[in-house]
C-alpha positions as CSV (number, residue, x, y, z in Angstrom):
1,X,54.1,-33.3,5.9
2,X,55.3,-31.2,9.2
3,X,53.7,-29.5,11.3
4,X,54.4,-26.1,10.0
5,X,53.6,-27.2,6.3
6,X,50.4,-28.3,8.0
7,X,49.6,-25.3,9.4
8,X,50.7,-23.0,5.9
9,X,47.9,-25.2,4.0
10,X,45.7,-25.0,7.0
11,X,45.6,-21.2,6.8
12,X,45.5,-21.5,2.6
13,X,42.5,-23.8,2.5
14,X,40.8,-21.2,5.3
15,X,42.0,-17.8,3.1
16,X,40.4,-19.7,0.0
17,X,37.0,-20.9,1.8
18,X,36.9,-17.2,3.5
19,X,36.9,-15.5,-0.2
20,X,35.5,-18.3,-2.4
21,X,32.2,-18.5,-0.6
22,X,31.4,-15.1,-0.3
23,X,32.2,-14.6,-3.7
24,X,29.8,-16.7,-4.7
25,X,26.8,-15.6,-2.5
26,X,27.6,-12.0,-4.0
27,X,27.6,-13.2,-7.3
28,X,24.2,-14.9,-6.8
29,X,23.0,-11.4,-6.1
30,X,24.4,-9.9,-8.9
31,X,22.7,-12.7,-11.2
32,X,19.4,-12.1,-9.9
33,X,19.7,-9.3,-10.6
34,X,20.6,-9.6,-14.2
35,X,17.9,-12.0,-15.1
36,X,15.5,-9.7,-13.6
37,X,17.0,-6.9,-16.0
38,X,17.6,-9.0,-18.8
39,X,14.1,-10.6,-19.3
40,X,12.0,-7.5,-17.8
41,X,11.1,-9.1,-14.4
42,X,9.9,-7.5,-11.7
43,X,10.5,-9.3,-8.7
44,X,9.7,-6.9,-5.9
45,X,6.7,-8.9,-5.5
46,X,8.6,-12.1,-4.0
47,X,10.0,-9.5,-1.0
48,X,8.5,-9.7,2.5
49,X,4.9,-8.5,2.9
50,X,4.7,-8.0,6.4
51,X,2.0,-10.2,8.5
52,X,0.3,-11.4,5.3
53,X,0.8,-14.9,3.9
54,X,1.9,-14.2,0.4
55,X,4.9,-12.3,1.9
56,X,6.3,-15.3,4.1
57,X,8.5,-16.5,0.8
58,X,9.9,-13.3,0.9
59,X,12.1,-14.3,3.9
60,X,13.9,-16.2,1.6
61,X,13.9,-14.2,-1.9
62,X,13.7,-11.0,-0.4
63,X,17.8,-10.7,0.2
64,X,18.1,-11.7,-3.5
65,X,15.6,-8.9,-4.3
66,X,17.4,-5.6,-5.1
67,X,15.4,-2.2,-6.5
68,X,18.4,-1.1,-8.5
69,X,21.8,-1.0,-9.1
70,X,23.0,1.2,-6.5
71,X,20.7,-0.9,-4.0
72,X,22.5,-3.6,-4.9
73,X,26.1,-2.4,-5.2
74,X,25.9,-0.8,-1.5
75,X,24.8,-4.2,-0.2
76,X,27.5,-6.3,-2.0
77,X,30.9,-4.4,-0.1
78,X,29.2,-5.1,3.3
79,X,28.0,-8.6,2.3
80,X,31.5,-9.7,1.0
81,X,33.6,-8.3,3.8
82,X,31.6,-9.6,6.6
83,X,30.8,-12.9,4.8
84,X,34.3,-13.5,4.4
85,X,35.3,-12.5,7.7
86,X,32.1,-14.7,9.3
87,X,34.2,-17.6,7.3
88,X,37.6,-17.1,7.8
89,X,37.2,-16.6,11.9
90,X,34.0,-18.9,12.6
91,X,34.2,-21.6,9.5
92,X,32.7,-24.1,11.9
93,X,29.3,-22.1,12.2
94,X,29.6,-19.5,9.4
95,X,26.9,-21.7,7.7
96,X,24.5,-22.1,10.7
97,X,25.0,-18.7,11.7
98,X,24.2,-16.9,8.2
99,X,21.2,-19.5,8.1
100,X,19.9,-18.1,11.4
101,X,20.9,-14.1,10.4
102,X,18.9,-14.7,7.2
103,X,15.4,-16.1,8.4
104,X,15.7,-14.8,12.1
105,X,15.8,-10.8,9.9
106,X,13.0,-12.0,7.7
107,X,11.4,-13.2,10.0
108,X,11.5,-10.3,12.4
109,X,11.0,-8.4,9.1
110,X,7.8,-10.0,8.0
111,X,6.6,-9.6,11.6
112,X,7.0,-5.9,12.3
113,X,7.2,-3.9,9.1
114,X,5.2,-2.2,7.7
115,X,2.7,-2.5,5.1
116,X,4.6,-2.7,1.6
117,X,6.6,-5.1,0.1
118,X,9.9,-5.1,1.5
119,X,13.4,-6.2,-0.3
120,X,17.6,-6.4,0.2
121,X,19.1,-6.3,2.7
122,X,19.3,-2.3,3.0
């Protein structure tokens, strides 16, 4: 293989990686979402619940955690394009770095908001 060959299935791999994962993490949303409609869940009470130690899961579940359809829809454009942007142009810490985004906002979340349970990522 040459150089530019290389370099072609370099950029393929990174185009694929850049729009498979993100893909995925969206559709994880959207099937929480359904089992939640489908079997007549309510899961608003696994969101953040700030200062309080029930609510410290919710820094996980919470971005799973959508109060409808709209909620959810608005959050999937912005979570696809800048997912897939964070793993086309940073691949080598798109992981670490959605890790930290995630609990480092949960976090923050869980330690300053206010008294509810909170969900999404609005």
């Amino acid at each position: 293989m040459n150089q530019k060959d290389f370099i072609v299935q370099h950029h393929k791999n990174s185009i694929v990686a850049a729009i498979l994962w993100p893909l995925l993490i969206v559709l994880s949303l959207w099937l929480v979402y359904w089992v939640e409609i489908k079997f007549r869940f309510n899961f608003t009470t696994y969101g953040v619940y700030p200062r309080e130690v029930k609510g410290v899961f919710g820094i996980l579940a919470s971005p799973f955690i959508h109060s409808g359809i709209e909620h959810l829809y608005k959050n999937s454009i912005p979570i696809l394009v800048l997912s897939a942007s964070l793993f086309y142009f940073y691949k080598d810490i798109a992981w670490k770095t959605l890790l930290y985004g995630w609990i480092l906002s949960g976090f923050l979340t869980w330690l300053i908001g206010t008294s509810n349970y909170l969900i999404g990522v609005s």
